[in-house]
Every structure is written in structure tokens, then in C-alpha cells.
C-alpha positions in Angstrom: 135.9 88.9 123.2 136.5 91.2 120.1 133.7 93.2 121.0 133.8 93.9 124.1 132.4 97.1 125.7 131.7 98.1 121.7 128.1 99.4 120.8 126.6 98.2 118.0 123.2 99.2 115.4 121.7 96.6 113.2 119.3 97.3 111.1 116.9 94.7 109.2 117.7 92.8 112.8 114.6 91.2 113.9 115.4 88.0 111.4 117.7 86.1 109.4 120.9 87.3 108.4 120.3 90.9 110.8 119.4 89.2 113.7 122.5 86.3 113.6 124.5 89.8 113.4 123.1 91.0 116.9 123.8 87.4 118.4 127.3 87.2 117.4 127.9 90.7 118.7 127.0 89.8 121.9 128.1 86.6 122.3 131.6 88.8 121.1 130.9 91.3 124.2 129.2 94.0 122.0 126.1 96.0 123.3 123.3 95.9 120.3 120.6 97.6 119.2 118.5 95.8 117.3 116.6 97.8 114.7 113.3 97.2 112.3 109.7 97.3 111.2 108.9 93.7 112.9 108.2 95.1 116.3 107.4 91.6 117.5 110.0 90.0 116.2 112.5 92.3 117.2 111.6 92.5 120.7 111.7 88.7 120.7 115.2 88.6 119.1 116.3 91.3 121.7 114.7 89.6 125.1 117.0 86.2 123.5 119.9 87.6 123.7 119.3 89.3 126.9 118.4 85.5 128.3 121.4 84.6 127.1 123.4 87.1 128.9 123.8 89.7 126.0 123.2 93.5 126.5 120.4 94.2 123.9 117.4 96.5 122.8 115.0 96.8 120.0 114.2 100.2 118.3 111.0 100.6 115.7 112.8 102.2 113.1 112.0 102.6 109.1 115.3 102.4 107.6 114.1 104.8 104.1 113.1 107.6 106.5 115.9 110.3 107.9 113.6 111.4 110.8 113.7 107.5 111.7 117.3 106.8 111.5 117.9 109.6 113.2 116.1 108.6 116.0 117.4 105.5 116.1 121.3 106.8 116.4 119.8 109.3 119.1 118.3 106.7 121.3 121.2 104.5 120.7 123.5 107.0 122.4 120.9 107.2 124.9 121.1 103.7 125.2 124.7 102.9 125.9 126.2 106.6 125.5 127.6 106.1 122.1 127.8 104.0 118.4 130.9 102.0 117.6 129.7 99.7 114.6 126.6 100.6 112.4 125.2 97.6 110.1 122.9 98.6 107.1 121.3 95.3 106.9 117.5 96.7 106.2 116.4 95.1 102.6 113.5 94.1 100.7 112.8 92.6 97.2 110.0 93.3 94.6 109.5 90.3 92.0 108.6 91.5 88.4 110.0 90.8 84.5 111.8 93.5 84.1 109.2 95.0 81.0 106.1 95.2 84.0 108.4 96.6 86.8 106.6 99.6 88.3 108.5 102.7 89.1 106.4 102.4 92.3 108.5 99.2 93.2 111.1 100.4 91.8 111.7 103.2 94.2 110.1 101.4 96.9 113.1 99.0 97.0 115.7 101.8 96.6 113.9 103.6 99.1 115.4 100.6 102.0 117.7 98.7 100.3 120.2 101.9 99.1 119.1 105.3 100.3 118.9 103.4 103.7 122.6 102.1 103.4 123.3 105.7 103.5 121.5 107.2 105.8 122.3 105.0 108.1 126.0 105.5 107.0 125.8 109.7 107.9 123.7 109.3 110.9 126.1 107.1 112.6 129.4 108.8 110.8 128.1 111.8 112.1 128.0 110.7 115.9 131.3 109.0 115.5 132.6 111.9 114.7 131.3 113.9 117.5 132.7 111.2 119.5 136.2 111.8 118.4 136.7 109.6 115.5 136.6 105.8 114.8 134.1 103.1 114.2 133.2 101.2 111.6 130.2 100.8 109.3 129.4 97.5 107.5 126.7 97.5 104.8 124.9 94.3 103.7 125.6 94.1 99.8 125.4 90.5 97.7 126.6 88.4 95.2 124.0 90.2 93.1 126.0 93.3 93.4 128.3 91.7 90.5 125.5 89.4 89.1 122.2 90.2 87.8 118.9 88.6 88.2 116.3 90.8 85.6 113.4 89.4 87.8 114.8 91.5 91.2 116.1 94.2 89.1 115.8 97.2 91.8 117.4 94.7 94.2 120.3 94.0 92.2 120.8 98.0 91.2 120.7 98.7 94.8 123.3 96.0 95.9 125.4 97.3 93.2 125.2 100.5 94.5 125.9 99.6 98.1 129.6 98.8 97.0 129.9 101.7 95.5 128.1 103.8 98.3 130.6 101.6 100.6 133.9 102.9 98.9 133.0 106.6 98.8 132.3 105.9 102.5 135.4 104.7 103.1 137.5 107.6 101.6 135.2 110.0 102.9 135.6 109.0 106.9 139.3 107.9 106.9 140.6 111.1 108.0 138.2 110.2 111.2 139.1 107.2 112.0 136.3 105.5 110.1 136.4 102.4 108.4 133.8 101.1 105.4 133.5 97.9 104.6 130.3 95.3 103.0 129.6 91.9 102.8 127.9 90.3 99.4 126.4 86.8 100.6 125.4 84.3 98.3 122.3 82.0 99.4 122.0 81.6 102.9 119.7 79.4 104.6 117.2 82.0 105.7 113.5 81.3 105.9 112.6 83.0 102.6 115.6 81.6 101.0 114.6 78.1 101.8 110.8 78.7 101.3 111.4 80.1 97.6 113.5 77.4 96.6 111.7 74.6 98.3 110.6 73.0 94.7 113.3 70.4 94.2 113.8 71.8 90.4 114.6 75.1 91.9 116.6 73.5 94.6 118.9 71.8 91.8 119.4 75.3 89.6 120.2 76.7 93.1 123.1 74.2 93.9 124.1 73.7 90.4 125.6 77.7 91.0 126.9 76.8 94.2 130.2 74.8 94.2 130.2 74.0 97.9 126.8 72.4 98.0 125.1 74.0 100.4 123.4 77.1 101.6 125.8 79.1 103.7 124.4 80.0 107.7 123.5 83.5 108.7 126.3 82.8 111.6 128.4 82.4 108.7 127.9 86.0 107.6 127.6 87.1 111.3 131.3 86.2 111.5 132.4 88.4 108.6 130.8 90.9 110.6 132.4 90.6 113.6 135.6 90.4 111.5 134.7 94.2 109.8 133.6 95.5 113.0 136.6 94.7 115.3 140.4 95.4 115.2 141.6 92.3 113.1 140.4 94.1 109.9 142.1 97.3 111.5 143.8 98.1 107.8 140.7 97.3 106.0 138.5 99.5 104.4 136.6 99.8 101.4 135.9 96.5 100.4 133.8 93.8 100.0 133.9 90.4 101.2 131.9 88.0 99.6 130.9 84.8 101.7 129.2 82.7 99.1 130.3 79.3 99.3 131.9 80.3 95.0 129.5 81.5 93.7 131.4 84.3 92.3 134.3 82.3 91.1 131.8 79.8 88.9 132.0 79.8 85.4 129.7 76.7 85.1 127.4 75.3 86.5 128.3 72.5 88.9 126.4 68.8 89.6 124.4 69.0 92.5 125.2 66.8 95.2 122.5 64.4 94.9 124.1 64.2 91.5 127.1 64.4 91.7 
């Protein structure tokens, strides 16, 4: 197991993408703390894995607030005594035409989707530090880090910022030990992602941008996790790695299966 014996925090964990994270860990001998506003969920998400035979806990924790983050690296190391991997997976999205975008949704996206990328970052960089160096921190970027959507425009400026957050992070920790990476998915078959493009048009637009037909797998991400967090990326750091089925290497648009 890659993981093994390794302590993990995931934010955003209690679904989707986040929560496929904390299942791979375990399954890969990590210890995981799942963190995020959905207290239900999250318990629910960390009582699976325990059934399964993981080590797991959830943690309430509101990844815009310090005090929060904090608290959540604190009872971590409480937890299992110290943080080995932190994921910044915590995001949100505010739909608006770019001309009626408030600066209340604005800045309530940032808030999560980039300030919490960092604090995240420190809090954990700061205990793996005091631990004596290493670990690795992953943050949850996108395809629309490089692309632009004017209808999710905080969302996109924030993943765009995660890469860039995710570099400095990387130069900054190297002389302890730590490594930076993110991952930019493209569409993955997550609830919201298949309730939003349930419409067969939107459906067709959707797979006309995708060249391999499909909508990746949160386990699909998951795996470039565990990748980032454990020793086979041991010379990585500072990158992005973009598990979107082409997306970025399209310069047309493609038939749709049903088409093709």
C-alpha cells in the first residue's frame, strides 16, 4: 500500500471528487480526516470507510475561516499525532453573466475556493514543519484554470489562482521537505455535474469538448491523488496534472458518440 501508516486531510470530503480522495487513501493504507460543512454527509462518508476497514474521521470545518482550519490541523494531530498529505479540495460555484456578478459572490467564491487553498496550505506546512520536514500538499485546481467560462467567472479566477498559489508553494517548502502539487479535472461524473447537464443538448456540447467520450470518475482523480501524495511522484513538485479525458488538448470540437 503506498499509503500506508501516512495521515491524510481532505477538505470538501463529504462528496464527489473529496470524498473518492478519502476512499482511495484508505484503501492505499492512509489514515483520513475527512473535512466539510456537510456534517451528515461527512460522518456518513467517514463511518464507510471505517466499515470497510479504513481508519477515518470527520471534522466540521469551514474551509474560508483560519480559526477553522486551524482547528482542523490541530485535531488532526490529535487524531493520529501528525499530517502527512493535505488536500484543498473545498469549492463552490456562483452562476451569473459576468455584467450582474455581485462582488458579494464574488468574494464569497474566493473566500473557499482560493483563500482556502492557502490556508489550508500554511496550516498544514506549518505542522509539517514542526514535524521535521516532508509531506505533500495537493490542491484541487481544473481545466478552468487555463479555460474560461464568463458564467463561473470567480470560479475560474480562483482555479487560475490555485496553480499559481500551487507553484509558490512549492518553492517555498522545498528546503523542508515539502512537495506542491494540483490536479485540474475536466467533467467528472459527480452528482452536480450530471444533474446540470442532464438536458440532452447540454449533454452533446458537453461531449463535443471531450475527445474521450465520457465523463471521467472521481476514482479517476482519486488516483492522481494518491500518485501526488506518495513516493512515486518523489521528484515532483509544482505542477499540475490535468486528468480530463483532452479536454485541454482540443482545438475543435469533436462528434459526440451517439454521433459519431
Amino acid at each position: 500500500m503506498r499509503l500506508e501508516n501516512k495521515v491524510a486531510v481532505i477538505t470538501g470530503a463529504a462528496r464527489g471528487i473529496g470524498q473518492a480522495i478519502a476512499e482511495r487513501f484508505a484503501r492505499e493504507g492512509a489514515k483520513v480526516v475527512l473535512a466539510d460543512v456537510l456534517d451528515q454527509e461527512g460522518e456518513q462518508a467517514a463511518e464507510a470507510i471505517r466499515q470497510a476497514g479504513g481508519e477515518a474521521a470527520y471534522v466540521h470545518c469551514d474551509a474560508g475561516d483560519k480559526a477553522s482550519v486551524d482547528a482542523l490541523i490541530a485535531k488532526t494531530v490529535e487524531l493520529y499525532g501528525r499530517v502527512d498529505t493535505a488536500v484543498a479540495n473545498a469549492a463552490l460555484v456562483a452562476v451569473s453573466e459576468f455584467l450582474e456578478l455581485t462582488e458579494e459572490d464574488f468574494d464569497r467564491v474566493i473566500r473557499v475556493n482560493l483563500k482556502g487553498v492557502f490556508l489550508l496550505g500554511q496550516a498544514a506546512a506549518k505542522q509539517m514543519v514542526a514535524q521535521g520536514g516532508g509531506g505533500t500538499l495537493i490542491n484541487m485546481s481544473s481545466v478552468n484554470a487555463v479555460l474560461a467560462i464568463p458564467q463561473i467567472t470567480p470560479y475560474v479566477t480562483a482555479k487560475g489562482g490555485i496553480n499559481q498559489l500551487t507553484k509558490a508553494e512549492s518553492l517555498a517548502l522545498a528546503p523542508h521537505g515539502i512537495r506542491a502539487n494540483a490536479i485540474g479535472p475536466g467533467s467528472i461524473g459527480t452528482d452536480m455535474v450530471r444533474q446540470v447537464n442532464a438536458d440532452p443538448e447540454k449533454w452533446r456540447g458537453l461531449m463535443s469538448r471531450t475527445p474521450m467520450g465520457r465523463l471521467g470518475e472521481p476514482d479517476e482523480v482519486a488516483k492522481v491523488a494518491v500518485f501526488l501524495a506518495s513516493e512515486d511522484s518523489s521528484y515532483m513538485t509544482g505542477q499540475c496534472l490535468y486528468p480530463d479525458g483532452g479536454r485541454l488538448a482540443l482545438n475543435y470540437t469533436v462528434p459526440p458518440p451517439e454521433e459519431a
